[in-house]
BAFI-3210 file (N, C-alpha, C; in Angstrom, 3 decimals, decimal comma, padded with zeros to 6 digits):
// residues 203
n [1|2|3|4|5|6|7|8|9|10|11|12|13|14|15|16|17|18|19|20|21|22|23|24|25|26|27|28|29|30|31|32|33|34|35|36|37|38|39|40|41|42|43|44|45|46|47|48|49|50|51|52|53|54|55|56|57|58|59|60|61|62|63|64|65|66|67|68|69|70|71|72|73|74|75|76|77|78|79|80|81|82|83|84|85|86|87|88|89|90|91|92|93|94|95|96|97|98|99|100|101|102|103|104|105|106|107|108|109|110|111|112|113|114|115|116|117|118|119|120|121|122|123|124|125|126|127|128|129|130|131|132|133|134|135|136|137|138|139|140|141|142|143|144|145|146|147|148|149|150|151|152|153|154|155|156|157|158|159|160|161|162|163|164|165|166|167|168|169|170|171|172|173|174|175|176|177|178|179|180|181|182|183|184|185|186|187|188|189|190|191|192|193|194|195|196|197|198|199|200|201|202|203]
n.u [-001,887|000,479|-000,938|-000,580|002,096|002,981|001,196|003,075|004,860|004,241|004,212|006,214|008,172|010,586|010,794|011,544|011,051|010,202|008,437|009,476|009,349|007,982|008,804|010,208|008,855|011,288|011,082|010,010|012,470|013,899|012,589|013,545|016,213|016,144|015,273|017,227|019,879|018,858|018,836|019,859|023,341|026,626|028,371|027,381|028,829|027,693|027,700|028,002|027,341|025,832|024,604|022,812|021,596|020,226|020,178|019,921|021,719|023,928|022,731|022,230|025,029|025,737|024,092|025,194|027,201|026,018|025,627|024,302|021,477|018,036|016,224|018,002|018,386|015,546|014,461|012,791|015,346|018,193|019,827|023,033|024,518|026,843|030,158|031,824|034,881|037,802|038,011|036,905|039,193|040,567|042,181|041,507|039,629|037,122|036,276|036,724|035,273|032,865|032,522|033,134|030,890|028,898|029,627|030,359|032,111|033,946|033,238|034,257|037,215|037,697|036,100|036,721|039,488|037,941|036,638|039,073|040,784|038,386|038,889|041,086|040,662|038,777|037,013|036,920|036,047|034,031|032,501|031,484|029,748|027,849|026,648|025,792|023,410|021,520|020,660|019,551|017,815|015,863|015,113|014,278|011,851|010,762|009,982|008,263|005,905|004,753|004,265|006,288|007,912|011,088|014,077|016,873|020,071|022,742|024,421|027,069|029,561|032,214|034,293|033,312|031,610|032,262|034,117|032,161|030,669|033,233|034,999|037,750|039,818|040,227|038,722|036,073|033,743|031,943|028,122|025,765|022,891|020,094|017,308|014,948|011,179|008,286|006,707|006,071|004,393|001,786|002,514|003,197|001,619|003,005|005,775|006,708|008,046|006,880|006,339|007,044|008,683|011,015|011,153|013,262|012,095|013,301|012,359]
n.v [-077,073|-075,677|-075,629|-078,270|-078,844|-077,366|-078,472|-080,711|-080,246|-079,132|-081,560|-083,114|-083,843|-083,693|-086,981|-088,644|-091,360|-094,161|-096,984|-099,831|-102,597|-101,904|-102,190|-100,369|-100,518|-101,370|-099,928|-097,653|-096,739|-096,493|-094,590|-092,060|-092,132|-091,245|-089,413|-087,563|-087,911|-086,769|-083,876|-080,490|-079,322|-077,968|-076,772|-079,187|-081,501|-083,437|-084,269|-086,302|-089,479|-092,095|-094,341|-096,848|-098,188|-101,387|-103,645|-104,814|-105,341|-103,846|-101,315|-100,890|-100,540|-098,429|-096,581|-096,360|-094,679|-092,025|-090,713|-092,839|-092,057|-093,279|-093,087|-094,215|-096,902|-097,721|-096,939|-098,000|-098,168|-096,517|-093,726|-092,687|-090,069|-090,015|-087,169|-086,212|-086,015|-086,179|-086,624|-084,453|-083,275|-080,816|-082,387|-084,830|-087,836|-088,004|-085,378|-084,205|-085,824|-085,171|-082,126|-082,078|-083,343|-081,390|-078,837|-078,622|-079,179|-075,912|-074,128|-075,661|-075,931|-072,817|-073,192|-075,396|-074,028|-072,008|-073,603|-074,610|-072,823|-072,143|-074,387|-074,231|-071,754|-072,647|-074,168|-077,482|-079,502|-078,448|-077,187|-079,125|-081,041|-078,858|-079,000|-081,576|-081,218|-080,141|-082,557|-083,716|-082,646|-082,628|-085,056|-085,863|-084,451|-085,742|-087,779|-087,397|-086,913|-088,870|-090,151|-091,210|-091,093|-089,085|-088,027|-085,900|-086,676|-085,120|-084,903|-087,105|-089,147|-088,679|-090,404|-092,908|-093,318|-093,859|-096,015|-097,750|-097,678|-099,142|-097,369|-096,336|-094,446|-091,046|-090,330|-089,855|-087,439|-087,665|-086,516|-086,076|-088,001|-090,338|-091,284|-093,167|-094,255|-095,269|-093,430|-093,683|-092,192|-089,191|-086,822|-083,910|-080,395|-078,180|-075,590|-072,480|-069,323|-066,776|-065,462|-062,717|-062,178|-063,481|-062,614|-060,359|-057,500|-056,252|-054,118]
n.w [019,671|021,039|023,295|024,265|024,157|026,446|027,997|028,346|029,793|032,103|033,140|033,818|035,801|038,903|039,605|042,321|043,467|041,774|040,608|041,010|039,943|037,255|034,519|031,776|027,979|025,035|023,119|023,589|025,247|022,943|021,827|023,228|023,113|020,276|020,527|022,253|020,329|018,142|018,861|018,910|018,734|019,420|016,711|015,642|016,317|017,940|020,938|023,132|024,473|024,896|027,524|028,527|031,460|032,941|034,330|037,221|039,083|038,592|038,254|041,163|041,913|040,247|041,981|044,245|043,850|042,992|045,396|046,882|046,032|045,604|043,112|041,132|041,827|041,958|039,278|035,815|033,815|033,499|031,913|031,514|030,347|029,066|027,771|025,574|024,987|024,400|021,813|020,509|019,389|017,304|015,478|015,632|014,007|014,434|014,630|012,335|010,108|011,032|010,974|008,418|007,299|008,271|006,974|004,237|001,409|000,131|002,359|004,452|005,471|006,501|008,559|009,774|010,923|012,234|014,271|015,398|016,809|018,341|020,120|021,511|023,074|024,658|027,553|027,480|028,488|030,293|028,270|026,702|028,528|028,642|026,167|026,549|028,001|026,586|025,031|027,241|028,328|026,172|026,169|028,656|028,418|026,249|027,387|029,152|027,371|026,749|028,912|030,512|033,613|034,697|035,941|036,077|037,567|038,719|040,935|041,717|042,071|040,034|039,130|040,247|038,504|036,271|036,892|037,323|034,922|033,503|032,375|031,455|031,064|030,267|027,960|027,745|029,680|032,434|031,937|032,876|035,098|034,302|035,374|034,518|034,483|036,437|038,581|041,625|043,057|042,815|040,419|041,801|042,202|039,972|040,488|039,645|039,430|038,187|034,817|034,682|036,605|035,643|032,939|030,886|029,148|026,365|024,076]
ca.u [-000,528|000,965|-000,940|000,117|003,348|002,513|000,501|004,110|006,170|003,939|003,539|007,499|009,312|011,901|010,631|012,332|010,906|009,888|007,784|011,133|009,179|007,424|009,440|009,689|009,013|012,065|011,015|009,987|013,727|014,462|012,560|013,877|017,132|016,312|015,008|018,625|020,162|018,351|019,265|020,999|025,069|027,373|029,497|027,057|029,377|027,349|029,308|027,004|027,471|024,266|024,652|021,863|021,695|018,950|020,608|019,543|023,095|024,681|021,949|022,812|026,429|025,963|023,325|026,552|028,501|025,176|025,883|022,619|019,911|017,080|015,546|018,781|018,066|014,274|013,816|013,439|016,166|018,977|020,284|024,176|025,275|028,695|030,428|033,176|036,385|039,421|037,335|036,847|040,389|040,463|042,756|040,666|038,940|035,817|035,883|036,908|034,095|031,549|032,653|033,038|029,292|028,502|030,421|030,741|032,787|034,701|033,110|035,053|038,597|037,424|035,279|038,138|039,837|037,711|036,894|040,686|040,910|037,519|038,674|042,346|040,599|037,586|037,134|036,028|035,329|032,535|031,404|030,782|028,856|026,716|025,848|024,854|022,378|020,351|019,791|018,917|016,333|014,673|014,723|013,198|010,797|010,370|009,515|007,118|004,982|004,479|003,749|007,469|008,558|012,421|015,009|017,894|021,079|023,921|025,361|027,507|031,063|032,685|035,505|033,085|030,482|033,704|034,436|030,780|030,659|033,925|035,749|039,424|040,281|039,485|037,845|034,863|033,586|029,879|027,564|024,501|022,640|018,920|016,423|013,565|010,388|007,311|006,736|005,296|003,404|001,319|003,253|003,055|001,192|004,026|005,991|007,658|008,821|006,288|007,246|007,066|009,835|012,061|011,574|012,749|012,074|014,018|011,668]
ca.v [-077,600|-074,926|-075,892|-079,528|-078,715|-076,788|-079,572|-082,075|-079,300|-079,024|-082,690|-083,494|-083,561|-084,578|-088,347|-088,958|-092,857|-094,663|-098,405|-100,815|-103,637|-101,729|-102,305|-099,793|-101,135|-101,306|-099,101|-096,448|-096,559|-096,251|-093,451|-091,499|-091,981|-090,716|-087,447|-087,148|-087,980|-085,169|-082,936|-079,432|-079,529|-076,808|-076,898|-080,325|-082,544|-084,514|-084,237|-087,027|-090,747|-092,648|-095,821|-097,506|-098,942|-101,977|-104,339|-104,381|-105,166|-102,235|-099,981|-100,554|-100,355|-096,764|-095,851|-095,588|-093,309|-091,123|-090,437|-093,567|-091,515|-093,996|-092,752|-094,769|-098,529|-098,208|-096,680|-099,185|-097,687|-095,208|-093,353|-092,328|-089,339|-089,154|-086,104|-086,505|-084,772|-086,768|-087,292|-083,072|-082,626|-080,464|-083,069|-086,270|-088,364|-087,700|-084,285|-084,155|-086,573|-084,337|-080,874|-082,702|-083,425|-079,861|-077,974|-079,297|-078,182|-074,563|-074,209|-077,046|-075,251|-071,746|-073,778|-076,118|-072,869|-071,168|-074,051|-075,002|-071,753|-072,062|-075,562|-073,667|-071,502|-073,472|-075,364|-078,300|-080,665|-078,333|-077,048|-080,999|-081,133|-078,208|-079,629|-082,963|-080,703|-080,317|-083,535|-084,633|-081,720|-083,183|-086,557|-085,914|-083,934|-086,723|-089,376|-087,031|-087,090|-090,789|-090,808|-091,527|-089,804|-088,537|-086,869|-085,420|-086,734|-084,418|-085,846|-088,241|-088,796|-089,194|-091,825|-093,704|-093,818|-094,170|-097,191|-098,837|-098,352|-099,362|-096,042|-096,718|-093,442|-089,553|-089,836|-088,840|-087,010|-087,697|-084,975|-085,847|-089,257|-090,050|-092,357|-093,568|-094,953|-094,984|-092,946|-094,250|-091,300|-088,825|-085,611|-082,333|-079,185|-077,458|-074,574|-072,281|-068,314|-066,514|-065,019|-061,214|-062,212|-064,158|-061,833|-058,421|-057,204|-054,698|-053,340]
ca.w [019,727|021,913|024,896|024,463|024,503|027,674|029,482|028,888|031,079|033,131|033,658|033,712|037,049|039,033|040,074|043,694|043,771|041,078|040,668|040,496|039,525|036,362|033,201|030,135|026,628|024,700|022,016|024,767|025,337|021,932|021,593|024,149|023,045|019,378|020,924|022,370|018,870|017,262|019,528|018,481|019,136|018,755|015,712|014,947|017,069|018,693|022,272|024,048|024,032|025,908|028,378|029,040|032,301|032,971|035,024|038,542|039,758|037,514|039,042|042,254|042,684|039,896|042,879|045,239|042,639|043,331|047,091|047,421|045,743|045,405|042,113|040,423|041,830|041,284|037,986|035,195|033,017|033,980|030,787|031,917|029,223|028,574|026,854|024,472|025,796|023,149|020,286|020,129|019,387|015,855|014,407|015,503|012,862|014,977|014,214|010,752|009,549|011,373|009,877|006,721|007,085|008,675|005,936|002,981|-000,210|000,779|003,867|005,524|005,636|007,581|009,485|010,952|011,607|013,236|015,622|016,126|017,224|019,904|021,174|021,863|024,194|025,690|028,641|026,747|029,356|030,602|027,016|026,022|029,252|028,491|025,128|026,605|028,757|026,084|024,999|028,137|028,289|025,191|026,434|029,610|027,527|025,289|027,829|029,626|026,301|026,447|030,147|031,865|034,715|034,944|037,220|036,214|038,694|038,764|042,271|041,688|042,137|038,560|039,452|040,592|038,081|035,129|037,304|037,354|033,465|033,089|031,611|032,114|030,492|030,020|026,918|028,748|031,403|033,202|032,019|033,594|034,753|033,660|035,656|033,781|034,892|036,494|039,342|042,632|043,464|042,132|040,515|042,656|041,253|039,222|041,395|038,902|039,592|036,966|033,940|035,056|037,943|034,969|031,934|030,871|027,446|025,525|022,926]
c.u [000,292|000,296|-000,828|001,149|003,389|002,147|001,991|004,779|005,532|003,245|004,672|007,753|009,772|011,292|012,070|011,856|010,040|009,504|009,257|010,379|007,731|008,618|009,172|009,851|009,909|012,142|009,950|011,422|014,489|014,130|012,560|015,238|017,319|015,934|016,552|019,213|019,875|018,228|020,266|022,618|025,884|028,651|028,769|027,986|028,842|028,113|028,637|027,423|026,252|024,544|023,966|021,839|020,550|019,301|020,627|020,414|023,862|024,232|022,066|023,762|026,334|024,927|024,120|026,877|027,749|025,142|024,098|021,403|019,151|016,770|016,829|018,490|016,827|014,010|014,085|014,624|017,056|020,205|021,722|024,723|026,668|029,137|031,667|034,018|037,413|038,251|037,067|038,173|039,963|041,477|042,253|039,780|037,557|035,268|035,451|035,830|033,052|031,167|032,790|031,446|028,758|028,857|031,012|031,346|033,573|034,627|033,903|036,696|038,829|036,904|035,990|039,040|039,263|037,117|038,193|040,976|039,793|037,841|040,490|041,892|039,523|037,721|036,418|035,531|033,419|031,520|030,799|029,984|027,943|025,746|025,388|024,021|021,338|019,792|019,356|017,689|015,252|014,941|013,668|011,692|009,805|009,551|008,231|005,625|004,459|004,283|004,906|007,981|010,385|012,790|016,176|019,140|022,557|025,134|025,899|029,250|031,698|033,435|034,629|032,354|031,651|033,863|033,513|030,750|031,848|034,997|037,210|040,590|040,064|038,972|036,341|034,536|031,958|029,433|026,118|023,997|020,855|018,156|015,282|012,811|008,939|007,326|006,064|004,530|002,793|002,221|002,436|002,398|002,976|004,497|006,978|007,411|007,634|006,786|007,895|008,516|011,005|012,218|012,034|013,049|012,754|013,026|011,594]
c.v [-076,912|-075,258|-077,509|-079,622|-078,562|-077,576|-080,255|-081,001|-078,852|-080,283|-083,421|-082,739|-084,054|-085,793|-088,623|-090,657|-093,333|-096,039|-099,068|-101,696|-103,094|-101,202|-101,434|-100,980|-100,655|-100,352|-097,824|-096,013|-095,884|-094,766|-092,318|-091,064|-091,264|-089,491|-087,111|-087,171|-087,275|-084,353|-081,884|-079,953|-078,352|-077,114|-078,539|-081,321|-083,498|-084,931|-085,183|-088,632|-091,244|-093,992|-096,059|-098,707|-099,718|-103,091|-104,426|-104,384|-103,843|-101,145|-099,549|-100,250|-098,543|-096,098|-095,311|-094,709|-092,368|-090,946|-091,494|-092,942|-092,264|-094,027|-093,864|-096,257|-098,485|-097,538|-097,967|-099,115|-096,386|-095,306|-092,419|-091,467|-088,877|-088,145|-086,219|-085,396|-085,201|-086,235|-085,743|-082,313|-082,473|-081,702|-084,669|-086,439|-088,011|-086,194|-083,587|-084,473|-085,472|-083,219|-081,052|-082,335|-081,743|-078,968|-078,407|-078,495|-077,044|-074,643|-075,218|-076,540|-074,173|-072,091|-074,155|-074,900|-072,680|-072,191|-074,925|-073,953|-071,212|-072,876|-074,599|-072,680|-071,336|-074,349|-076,566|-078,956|-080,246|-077,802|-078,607|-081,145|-080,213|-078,701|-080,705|-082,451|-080,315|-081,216|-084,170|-084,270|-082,496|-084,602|-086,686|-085,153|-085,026|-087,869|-088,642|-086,680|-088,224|-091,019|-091,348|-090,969|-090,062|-088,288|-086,818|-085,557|-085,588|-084,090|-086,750|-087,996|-089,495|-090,436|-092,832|-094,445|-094,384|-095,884|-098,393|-098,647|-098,951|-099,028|-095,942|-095,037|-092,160|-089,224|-089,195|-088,413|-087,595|-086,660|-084,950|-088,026|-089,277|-091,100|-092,132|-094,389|-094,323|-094,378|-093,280|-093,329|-090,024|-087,542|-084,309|-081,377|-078,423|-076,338|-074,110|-070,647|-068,257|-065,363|-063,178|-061,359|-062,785|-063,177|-060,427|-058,037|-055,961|-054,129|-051,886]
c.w [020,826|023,700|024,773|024,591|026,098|028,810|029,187|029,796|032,101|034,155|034,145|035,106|037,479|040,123|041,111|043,700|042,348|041,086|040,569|039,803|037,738|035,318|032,537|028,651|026,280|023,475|022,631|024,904|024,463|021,401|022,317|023,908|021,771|019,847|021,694|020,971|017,947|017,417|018,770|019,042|018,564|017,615|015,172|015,268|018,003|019,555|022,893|023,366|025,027|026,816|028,962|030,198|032,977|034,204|036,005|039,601|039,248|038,063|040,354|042,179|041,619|041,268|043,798|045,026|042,840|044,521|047,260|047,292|044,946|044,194|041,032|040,478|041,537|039,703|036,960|034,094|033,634|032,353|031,190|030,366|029,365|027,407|026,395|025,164|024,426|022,123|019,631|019,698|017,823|014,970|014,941|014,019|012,781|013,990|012,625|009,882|009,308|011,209|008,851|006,599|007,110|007,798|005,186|001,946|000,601|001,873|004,699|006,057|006,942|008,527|010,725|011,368|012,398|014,924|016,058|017,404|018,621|020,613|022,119|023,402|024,885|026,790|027,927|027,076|029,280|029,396|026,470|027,064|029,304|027,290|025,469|027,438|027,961|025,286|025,615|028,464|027,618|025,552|027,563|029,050|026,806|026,234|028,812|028,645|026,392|027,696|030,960|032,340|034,249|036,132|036,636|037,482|038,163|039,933|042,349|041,760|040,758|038,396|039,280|039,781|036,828|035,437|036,736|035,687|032,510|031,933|032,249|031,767|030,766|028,642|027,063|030,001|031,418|033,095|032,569|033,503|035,040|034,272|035,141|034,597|035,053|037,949|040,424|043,382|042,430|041,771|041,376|041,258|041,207|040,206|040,281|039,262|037,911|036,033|033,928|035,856|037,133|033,904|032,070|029,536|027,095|024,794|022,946]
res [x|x|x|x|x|x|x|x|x|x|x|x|x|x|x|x|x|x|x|x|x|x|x|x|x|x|x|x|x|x|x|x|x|x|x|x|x|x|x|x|x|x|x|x|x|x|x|x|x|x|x|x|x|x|x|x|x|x|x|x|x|x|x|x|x|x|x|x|x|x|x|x|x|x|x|x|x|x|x|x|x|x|x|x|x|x|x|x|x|x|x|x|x|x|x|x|x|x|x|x|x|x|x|x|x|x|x|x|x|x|x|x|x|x|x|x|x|x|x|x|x|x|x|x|x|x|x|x|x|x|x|x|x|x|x|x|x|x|x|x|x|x|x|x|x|x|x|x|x|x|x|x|x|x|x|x|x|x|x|x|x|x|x|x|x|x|x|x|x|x|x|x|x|x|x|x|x|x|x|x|x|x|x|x|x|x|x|x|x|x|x|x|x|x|x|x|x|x|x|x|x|x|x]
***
């Protein structure tokens, strides 16, 4: 089990061109998106909303909003994660529900305290965009199990992409955008900094 894990991360990378004209199954999609959905969240807020982009007009004009990086018009799916910004306010409904759930009975009182008291002095924009960084992890994770390449976009100009999905507001920000597909070439041998040069143990 451990080296299966092992072979998907070392089989997952960042897809620069992808087949355009090779379709994902729709329940490839789906399960891509439940490995986001069951993703950790801090405080169990679920800061991530998903927008599935298939539409080959939609893909282009969000390919602009990406300063024209290719990997957006050919993939057959681009997964756009938005991060809750309003909806984190301690006295939203959002919230309430979801520490209801998270802390039930007593617990629910100190709770809402004590994160009234973290959103007061958080940057929240970019904490909701760190939490949607790790369900995008386990998505790209997820779809490199099943054989679909990724890339992670994080070049894009926000306005623009708000525009193309038609976000009139600041209820969210853009925390990362997700091309799916198939990859038109073969992946590269892995290049990763080994663990001697990354770790350092206390013991």
């Amino acid at each position: 089990m451990k080296q299966q894990i092992l072979d998907i991360f070392h089989r997952r990378y960042a897809c620069h061109a992808f087949q355009p004209d090779r379709p994902m199954a729709r329940e490839d999609v789906d399960f891509i998106l439940e490995a986001g959905r069951l993703s950790p969240s801090s405080f169990g807020l679920e800061q991530w909303k998903f927008v599935v982009v298939m539409r080959p007009d939609e893909k282009s004009t969000l390919q602009g909003a990406c300063f024209n990086q290719p990997q957006i018009g050919s993939a057959s799916c681009v997964i756009v994660i938005l991060a809750k910004v309003a909806d984190l306010d301690p006295d939203s409904d959002y919230v309430r529900r979801l520490m209801a759930r998270e802390y039930p009975g007593e617990a629910l009182a100190p709770a809402m305290e004590n994160y009234r008291q973290f959103h007061a002095m958080t940057d929240v924009p970019s904490w909701s965009i760190t939490q949607c960084h790790i369900a995008a992890a386990n998505m790209m994770t997820a779809a490199a199990a099943i054989g679909i390449d990724s890339c992670a976009i994080g070049g894009f100009i926000s306005g623009a992409v708000k525009t193309t999905l038609g976000l009139t507001d600041d209820r969210y920000e853009i925390a990362l955008i997700l091309p799916f597909g198939y990859c038109s070439e073969p992946a590269p041998g892995k290049q990763r900094l080994t663990l001697t040069e990354l770790v350092e143990y206390r013991d």
